[in-house]
FISEGU-772356 format. One record per residue: residue number from 1; x negated, y negated, z negated of N, C-alpha, C in turn. Coordinates in pm, whole numbers, plus 32768, in hexadecimal, padded with zeros to 4 digits. Atoms other than C-alpha are relative to their C-alpha. Layout:
<rs>
+-----+------+------+------+------+------+------+------+------+------+
|  nr |  n_X |  n_Y |  n_Z | ca_X | ca_Y | ca_Z |  c_X |  c_Y |  c_Z |
+-----+------+------+------+------+------+------+------+------+------+
| NUM |    X |    Y |    Z |    X |    Y |    Z |    X |    Y |    Z |
...
+-----+------+------+------+------+------+------+------+------+------+
</rs>
This chain:
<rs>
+-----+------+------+------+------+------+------+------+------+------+
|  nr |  n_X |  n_Y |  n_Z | ca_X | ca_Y | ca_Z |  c_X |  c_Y |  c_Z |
+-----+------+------+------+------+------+------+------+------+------+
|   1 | 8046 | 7F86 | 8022 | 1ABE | B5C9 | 4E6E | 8061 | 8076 | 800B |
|   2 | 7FCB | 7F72 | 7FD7 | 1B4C | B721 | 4EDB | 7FA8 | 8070 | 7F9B |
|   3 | 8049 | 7FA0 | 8054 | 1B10 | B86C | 4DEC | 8047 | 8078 | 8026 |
|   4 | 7FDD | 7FB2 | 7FE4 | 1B1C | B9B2 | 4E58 | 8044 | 807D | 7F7F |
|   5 | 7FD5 | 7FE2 | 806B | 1BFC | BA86 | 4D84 | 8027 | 80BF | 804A |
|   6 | 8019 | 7F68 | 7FC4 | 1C17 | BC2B | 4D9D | 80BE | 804E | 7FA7 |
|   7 | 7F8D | 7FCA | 8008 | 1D4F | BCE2 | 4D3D | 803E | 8061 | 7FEC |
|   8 | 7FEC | 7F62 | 7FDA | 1DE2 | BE44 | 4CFF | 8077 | 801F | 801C |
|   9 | 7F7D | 7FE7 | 7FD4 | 1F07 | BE7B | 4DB8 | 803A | 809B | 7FAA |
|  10 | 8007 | 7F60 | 7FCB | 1FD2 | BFF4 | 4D79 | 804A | 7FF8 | 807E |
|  11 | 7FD4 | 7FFE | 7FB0 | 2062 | C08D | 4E8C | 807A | 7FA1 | 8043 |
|  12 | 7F84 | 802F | 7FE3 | 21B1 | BFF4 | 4E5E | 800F | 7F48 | 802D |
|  13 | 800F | 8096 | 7FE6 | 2140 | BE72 | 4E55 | 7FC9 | 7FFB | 8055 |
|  14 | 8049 | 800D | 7F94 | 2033 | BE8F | 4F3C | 8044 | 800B | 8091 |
|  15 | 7FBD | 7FEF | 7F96 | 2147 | BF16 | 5055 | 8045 | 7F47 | 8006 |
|  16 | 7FDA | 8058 | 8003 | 221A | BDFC | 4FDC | 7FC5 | 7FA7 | 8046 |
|  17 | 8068 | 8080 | 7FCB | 210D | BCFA | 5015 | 7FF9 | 8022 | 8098 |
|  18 | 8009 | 7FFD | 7F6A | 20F4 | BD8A | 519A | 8083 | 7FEF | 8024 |
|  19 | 7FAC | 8035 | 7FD2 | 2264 | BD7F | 51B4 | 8025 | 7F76 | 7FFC |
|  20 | 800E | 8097 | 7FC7 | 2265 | BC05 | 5178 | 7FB0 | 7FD0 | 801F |
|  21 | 8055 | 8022 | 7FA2 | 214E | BBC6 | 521B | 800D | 800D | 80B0 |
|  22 | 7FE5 | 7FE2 | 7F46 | 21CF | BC6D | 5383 | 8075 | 7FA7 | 8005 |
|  23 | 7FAB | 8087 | 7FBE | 230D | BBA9 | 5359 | 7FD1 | 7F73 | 8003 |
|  24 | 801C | 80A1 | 7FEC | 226B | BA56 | 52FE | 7FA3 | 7FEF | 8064 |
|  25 | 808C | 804D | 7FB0 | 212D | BA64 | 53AA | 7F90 | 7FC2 | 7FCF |
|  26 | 805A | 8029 | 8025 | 206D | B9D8 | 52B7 | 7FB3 | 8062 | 7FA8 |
|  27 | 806A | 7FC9 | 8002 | 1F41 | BA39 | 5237 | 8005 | 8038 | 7F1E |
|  28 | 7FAE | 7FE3 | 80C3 | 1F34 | BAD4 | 50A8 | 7FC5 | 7F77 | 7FBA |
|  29 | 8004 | 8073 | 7FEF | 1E6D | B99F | 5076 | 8062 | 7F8F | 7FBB |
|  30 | 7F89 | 803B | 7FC4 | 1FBD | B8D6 | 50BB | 806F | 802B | 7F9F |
|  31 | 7F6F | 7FC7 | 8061 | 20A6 | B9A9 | 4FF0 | 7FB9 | 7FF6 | 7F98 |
|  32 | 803E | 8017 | 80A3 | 1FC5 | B9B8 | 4ED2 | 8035 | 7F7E | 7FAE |
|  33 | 7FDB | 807A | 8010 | 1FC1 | B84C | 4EDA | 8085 | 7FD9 | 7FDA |
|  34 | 7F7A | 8048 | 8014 | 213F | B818 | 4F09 | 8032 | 8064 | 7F86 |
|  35 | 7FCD | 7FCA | 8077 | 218B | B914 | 4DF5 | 7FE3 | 7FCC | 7F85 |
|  36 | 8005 | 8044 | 8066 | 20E4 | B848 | 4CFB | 804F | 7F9C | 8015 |
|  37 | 7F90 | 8064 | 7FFD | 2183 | B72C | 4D4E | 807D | 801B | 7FC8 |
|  38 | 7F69 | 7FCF | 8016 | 22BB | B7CF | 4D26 | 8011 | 8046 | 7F6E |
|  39 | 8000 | 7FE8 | 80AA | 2270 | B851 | 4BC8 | 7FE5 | 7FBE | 7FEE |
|  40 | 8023 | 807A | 8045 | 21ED | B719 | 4B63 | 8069 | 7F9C | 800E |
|  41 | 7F7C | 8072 | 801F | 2322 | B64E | 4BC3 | 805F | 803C | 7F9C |
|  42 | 7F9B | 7F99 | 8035 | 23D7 | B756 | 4B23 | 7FED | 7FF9 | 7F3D |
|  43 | 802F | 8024 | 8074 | 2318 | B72F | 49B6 | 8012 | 7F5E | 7FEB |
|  44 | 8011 | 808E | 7FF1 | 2308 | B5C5 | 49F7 | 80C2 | 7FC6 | 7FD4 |
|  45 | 7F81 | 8003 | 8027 | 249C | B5E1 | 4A0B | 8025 | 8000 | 7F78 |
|  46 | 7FCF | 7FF8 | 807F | 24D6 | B689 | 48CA | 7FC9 | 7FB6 | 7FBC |
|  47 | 8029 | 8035 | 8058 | 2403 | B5BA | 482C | 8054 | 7F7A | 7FE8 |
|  48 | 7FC9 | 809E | 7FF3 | 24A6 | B487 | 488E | 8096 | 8023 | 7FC0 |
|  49 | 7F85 | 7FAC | 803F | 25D4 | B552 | 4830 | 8022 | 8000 | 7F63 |
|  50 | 803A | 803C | 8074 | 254C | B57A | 46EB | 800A | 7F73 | 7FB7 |
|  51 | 8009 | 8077 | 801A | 2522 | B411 | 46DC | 8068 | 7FB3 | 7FDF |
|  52 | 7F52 | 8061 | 800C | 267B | B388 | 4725 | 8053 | 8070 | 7F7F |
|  53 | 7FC8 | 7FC7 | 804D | 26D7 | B472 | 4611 | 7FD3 | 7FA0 | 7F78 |
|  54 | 8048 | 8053 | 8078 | 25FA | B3BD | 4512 | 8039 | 7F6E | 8016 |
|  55 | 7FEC | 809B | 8015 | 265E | B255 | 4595 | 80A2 | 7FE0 | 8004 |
|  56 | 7F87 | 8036 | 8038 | 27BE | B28A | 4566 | 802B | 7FE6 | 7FA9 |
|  57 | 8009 | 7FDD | 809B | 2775 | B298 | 4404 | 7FCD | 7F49 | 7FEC |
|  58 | 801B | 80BD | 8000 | 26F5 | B0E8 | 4438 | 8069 | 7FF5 | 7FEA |
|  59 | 7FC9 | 801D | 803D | 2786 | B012 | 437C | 8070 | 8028 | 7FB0 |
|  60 | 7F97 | 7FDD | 8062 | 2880 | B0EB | 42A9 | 7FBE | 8000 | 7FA3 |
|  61 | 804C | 8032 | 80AD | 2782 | B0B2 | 416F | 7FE3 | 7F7A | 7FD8 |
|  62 | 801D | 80A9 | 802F | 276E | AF7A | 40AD | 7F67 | 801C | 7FBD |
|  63 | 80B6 | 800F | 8049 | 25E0 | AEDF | 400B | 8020 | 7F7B | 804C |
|  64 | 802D | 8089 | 7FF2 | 254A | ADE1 | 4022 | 7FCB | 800A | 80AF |
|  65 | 8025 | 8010 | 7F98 | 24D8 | AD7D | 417A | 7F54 | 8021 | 8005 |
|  66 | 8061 | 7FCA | 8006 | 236A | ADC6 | 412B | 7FDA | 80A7 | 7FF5 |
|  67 | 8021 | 7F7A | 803A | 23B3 | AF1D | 40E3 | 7F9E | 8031 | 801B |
|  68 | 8064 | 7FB0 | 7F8B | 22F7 | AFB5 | 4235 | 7F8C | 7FCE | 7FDF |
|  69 | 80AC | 7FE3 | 8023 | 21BD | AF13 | 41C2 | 7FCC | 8006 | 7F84 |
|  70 | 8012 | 7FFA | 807F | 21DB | AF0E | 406B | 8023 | 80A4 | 7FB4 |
|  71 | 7FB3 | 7F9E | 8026 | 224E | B08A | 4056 | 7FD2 | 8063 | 7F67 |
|  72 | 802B | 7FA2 | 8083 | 2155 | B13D | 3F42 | 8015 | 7FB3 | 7F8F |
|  73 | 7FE9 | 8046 | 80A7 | 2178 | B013 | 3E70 | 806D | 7FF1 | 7FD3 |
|  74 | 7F4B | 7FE8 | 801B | 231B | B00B | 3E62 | 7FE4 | 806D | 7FC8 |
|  75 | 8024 | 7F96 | 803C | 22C5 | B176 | 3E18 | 7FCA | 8029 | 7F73 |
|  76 | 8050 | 7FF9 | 80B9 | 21D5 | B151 | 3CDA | 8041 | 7FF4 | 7FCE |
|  77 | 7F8E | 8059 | 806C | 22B3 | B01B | 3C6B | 8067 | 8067 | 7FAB |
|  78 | 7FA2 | 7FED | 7FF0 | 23D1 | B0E2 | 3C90 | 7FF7 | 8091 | 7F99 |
|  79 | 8034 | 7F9B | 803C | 232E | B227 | 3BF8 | 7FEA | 7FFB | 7F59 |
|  80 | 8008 | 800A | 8073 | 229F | B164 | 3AEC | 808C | 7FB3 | 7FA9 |
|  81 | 7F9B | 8011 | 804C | 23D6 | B0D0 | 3A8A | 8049 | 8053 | 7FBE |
|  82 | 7F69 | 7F97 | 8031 | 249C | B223 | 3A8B | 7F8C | 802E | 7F6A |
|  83 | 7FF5 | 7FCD | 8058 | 2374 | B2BA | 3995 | 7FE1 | 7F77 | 7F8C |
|  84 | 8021 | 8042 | 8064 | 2318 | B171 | 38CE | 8087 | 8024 | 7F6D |
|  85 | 7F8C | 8025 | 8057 | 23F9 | B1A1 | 377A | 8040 | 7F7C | 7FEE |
|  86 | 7F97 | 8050 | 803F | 24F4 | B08A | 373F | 8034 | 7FEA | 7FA7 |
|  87 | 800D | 8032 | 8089 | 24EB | AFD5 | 3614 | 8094 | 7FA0 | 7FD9 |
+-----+------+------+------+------+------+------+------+------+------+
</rs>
């Protein structure tokens, strides 16, 4: 399925868009297309970026091995222990 999509250039982009269009040859179409792409690998990057930031943080915490599916209830436990008083 193809969807036609409308646009408001100003002067200054709209030239743009004809100057890479006369050097490539392709159609706006074509560049549209490859410009998402190219922001979407680009988000797709940082994210992953993102990511390896968070998983360098594996395994430097100790728990129990259930933690990941057991997480709200370690939490309560753990909650209700700190406010239960201690007798």
């Amino acid at each position: 399925m193809t969807a036609r999509i409308s646009a408001r250039l100003d002067d200054e982009t709209r030239a743009r868009l004809e100057r890479i269009q006369a050097a490539t040859g392709k159609s706006v179409t074509q560049l549209i297309t490859e410009a998402l792409d190219i922001y979407d690998q680009k988000l797709r990057a940082e994210s992953l970026a993102g990511n390896r930031e968070l998983l360098s943080l594996a395994g430097l915490f100790e728990g129990p091995p259930s933690l990941s599916e057991r997480v709200k209830d370690e939490f309560a436990e753990a909650l209700d222990d700190k406010l239960t008083p201690h007798r």
